[in-house]
Structures are given as C-alpha cells and as structure tokens.
C-alpha positions in Angstrom: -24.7 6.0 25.5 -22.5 6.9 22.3 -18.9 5.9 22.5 -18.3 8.7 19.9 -19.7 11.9 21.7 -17.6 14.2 20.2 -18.8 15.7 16.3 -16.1 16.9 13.6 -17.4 18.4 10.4 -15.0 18.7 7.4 -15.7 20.3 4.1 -13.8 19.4 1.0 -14.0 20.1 -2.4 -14.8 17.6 -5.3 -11.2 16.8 -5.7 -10.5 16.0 -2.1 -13.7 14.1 -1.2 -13.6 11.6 -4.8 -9.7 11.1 -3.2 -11.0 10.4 0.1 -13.8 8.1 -1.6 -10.9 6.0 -4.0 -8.8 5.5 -0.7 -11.6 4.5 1.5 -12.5 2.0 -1.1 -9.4 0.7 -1.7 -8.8 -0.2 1.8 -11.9 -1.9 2.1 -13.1 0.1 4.6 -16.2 3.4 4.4 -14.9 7.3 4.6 -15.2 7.0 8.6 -13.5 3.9 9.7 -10.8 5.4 7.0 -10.6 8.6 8.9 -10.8 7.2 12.4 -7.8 4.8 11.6 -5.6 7.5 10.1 -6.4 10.1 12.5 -4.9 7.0 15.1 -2.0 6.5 13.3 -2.8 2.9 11.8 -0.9 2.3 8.8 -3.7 1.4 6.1 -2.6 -1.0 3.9 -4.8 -1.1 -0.1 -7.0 -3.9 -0.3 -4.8 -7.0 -2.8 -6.4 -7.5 -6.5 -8.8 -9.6 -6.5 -7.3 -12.4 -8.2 -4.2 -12.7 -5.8 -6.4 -15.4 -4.5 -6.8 -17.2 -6.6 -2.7 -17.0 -7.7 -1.6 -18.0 -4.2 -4.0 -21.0 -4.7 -2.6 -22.1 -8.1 1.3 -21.4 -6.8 0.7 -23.7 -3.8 -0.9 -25.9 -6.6 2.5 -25.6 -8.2 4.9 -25.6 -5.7 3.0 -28.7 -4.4 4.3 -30.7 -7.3 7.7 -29.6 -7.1 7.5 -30.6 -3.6 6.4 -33.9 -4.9 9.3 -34.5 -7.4 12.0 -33.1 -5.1 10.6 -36.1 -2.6 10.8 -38.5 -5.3 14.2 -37.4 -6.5 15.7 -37.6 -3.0 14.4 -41.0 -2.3 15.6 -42.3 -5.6 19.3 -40.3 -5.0 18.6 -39.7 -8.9 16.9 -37.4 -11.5 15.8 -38.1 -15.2 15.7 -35.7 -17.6 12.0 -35.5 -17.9 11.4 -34.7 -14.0 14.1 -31.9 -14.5 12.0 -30.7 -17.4 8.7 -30.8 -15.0 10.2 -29.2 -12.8 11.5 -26.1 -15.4 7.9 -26.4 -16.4 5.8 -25.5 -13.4 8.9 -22.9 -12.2 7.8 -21.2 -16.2 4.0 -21.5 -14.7 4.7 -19.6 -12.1 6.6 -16.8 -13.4 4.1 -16.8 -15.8 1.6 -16.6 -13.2 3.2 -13.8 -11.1 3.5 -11.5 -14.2 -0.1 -11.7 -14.9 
C-alpha cells in the first residue's frame, strides 16, 4: 500500500514551473522531494559549487603545513625569516584560493 494516498495537482505557468525546476536542481533534489520538504517546513539549503571540494581539500593541504611550521617553531622556541615568509606564503594561497 502507498504511503502517499493522497493526490495534489498544481498548475503553473512557464515562469513558475522553470523557477520551481532551477530550485529543485539546485538543492539537489527532483520537483517532488523539493515540494514535500517545503510543504514540511525543512529549511532547504542550495547545493555548494562544485569545486568547494576540492578548495577544502587544498586549504587542509595548506593549513596542514602551517601546522607543520608552527610545530617546528615551538619546539625550536625560534623562527627564521624564511619560515615566517612560508608561512605569509601559504596564508596568500589561501586567500587566493577562497576568492576564486
């Protein structure tokens, strides 16, 4: 037996429905599941970009190796001029990365 038993039919005009269709899509999910889950109140969230991914990945990457010289540094109890300049240079990568 259907858990649905109960039909709702809904006309909309080509405005509406390619609106529907660009929401839908965006949340990853088809026109149904996106009506079912606003008509419950959910709070839909848009699918990410695709490459956020992939930027997460290379700013763990990064932060990974700031981790690394921080660790050094502290054992050390000193900093040269060239780990300071590292570290300036993956902090630029990842700005860089972020406004991409």
């Amino acid at each position: 037996m259907r858990t649905r038993n109960k039909r709702f039919s809904l006309w909309l005009n080509e405005k509406e429905f390619a609106h529907l269709t660009k929401q839908a899509e965006t949340s990853s999910l088809n026109k149904e599941a996106f009506i079912r889950k606003l008509i419950m109140g959910a709070d839909i969230q848009p699918r990410p970009p695709d490459n956020v991914v992939q930027l997460i990945r290379e700013i763990n990457f990064i932060g990974n190796n700031i981790n690394q010289i921080a660790k050094k540094v502290n054992t050390e109890n000193n900093v040269s001029q060239s780990q300071l300049e590292e570290i300036l240079h993956l902090l630029g990568e990842i700005y860089r990365e972020v406004k991409r």
